[in-house]
N, C-alpha and C positions, 0 to 999 in steps of 0.2 A: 731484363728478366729479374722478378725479386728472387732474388737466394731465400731457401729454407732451410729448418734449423733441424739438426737430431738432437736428441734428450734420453738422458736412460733417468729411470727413477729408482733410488734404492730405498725400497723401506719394506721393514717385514710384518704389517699393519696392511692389510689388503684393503678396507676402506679409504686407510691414507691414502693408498696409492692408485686405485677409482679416482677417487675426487682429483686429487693434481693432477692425475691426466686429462680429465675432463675438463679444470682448470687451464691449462696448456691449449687444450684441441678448441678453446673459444679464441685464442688470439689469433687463429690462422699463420699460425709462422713455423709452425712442424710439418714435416715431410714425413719425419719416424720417430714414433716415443717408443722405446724398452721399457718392462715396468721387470725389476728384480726385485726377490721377497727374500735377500741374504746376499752378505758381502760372496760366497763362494759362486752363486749365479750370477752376479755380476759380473764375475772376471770371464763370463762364461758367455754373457753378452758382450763386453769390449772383443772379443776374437772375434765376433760378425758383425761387429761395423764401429765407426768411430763416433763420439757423440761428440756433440761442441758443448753442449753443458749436463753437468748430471747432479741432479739433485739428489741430497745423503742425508737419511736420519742418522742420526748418531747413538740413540741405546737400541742396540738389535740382539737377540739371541747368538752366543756364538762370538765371531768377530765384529767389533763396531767400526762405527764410522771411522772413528778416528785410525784404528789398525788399515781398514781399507787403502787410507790414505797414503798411511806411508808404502806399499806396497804397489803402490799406483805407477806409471814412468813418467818422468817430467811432463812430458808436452801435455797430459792431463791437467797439469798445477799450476798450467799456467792464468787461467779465468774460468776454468771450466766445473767449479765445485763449488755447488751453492746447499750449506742445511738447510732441511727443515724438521724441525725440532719442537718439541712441547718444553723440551727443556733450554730457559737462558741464561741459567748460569756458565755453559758452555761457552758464551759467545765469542770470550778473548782466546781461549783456546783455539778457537774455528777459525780466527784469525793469522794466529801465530802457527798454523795447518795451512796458510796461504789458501785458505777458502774466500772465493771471489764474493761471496754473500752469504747472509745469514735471514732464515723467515722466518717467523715464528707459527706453531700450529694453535687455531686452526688457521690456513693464512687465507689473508686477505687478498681481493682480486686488483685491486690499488698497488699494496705493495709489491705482488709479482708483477705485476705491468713495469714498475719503476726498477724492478732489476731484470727482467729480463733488456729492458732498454738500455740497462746498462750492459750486459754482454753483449749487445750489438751493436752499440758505439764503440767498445773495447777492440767486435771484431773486425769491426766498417776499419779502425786507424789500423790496425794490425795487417791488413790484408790492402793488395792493390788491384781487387776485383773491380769489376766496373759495377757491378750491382749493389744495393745497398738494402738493409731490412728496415722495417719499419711496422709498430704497430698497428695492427687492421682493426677497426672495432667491426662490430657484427650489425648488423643489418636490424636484427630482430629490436623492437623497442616495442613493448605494450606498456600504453599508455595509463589504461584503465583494466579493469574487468570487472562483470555485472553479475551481481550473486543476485538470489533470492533469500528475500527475507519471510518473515510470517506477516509482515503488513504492506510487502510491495519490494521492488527492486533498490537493489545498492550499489552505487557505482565509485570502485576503490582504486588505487592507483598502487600496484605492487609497490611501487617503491616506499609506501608507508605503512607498508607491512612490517610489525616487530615478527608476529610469528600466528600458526592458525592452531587452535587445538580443538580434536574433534570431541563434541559433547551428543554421544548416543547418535543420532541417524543428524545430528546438526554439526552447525562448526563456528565455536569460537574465532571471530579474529580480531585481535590486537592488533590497535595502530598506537598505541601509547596509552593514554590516558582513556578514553572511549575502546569499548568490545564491541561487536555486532557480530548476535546470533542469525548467524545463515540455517536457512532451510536444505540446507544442503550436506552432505556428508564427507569429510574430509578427502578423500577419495576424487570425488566431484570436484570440490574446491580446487585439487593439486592438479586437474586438469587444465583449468584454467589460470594458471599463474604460469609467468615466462619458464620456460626450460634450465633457463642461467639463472644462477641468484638465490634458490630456494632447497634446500635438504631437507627428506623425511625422516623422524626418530621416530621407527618404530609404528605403532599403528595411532598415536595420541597426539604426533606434535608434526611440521611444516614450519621449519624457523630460516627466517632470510637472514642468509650469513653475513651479508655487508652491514649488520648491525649489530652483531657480537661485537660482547668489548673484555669477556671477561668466562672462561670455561674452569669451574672450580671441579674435578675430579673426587676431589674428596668430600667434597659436599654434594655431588651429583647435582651441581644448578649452574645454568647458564644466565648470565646478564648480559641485556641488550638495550641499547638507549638509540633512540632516534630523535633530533632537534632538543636536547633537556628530559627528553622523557624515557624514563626506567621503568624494565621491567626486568623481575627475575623468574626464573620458572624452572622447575624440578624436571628432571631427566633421571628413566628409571635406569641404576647401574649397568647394565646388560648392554642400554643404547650408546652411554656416552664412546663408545671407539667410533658410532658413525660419524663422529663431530673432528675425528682425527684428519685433519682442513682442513677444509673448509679451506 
């Protein structure tokens, strides 16, 4: 029987903490995710159960990551404390905090794969259970999807998808270099795209996050490239916390 994993998630960013669980609940290897919105709830989830790994932003209202940490009890410190952070200049810190891993936001569904695999190699040698984890990919794979256009049908394959932005009762979608106006309304459109892979900004935008490469905050724009080809696109202030990662 495969073993499953508990997770508590600390960040006080309620989108953040959506999206990474959502992030999490597609690898099928949790049993239990906690989500806390402060280090004081946190300590308030470890009394009702143990996690094997907990992911920690580090600027939070209040006490941060870093304070949580030391107030944690060893068998915590031992692999079980991975950031994820918007900020990287933290990173040697996080280390010398004996944090098992560091992600950056918005994160990527690549590099959480690649460390949670690494907590479960750490935990497969640590432990002399018979069972052993391993990642499960998911079943779902759309291949294509078939929009309308105003001169006949379009058949597009999400995964070249940069992003969709709705134009009036139509929709914008960028595959890089070529748009094609759908007769359809974004709405429509977000019906049709896989469930994994795609975040809405708001009522304007539909951006597939595995092609983020770049979340400027202070210029409110996102840049995303797929195969050489860039795009950048303006996100009204209000939306950019939905992109807190991705």
């Amino acid at each position: 029987m495969e073993q499953m994993l508990n997770a508590l998630i600390i960040d006080d960013e309620e989108n953040a903490r959506i999206l990474l669980n959502k992030l999490l609940e597609e690898t099928l290897l949790f049993k239990n995710i906690r989500l806390a919105s402060s280090v004081d709830s946190a300590y308030n989830e470890l009394n009702l159960f143990e996690p094997d790994i907990i992911f920690l932003d580090i600027k939070m209202p209040g006490k941060d990551g870093f304070a949580f940490i030391q107030e944690l009890p060893q068998k915590y410190k031992i692999y079980k404390i991975v950031f994820v952070t918007a900020y990287d200049q933290y990173a040697i810190k996080a280390i010398k905090s004996q944090a098992f891993d560091y992600l950056l936001k918005p994160v990527n569904r690549k590099e959480l794969k690649q460390c949670l695999q690494r907590v479960i190699d750490r935990k497969n040698n640590d432990t002399d259970k018979g069972g052993t984890l391993k990642i499960i990919k998911t079943n779902e794979r759309i291949t294509r999807i078939r929009v309308n256009t105003r001169t006949g049908t379009l058949f597009i394959n999400p995964d070249d998808i940069l992003y969709c932005k709705a134009e009036g009762n139509y929709t914008a979608v960028c595959t890089g270099k070529k748009q094609h106006l759908c007769s359809m309304n974004l709405g429509k459109v977000a019906e049709l795209l896989p469930k994994n892979g795609f975040i809405r900004i708001g009522r304007s935008y539909i951006i597939n996050f595995e092609h983020i490469t770049m979340l400027d905050r202070k210029e409110c724009t996102i840049s995303l490239v797929r195969e050489g080809e860039t795009a950048t696109i303006k996100i009204p202030r209000q939306h950019i916390k939905d992109l807190d990662i991705l």
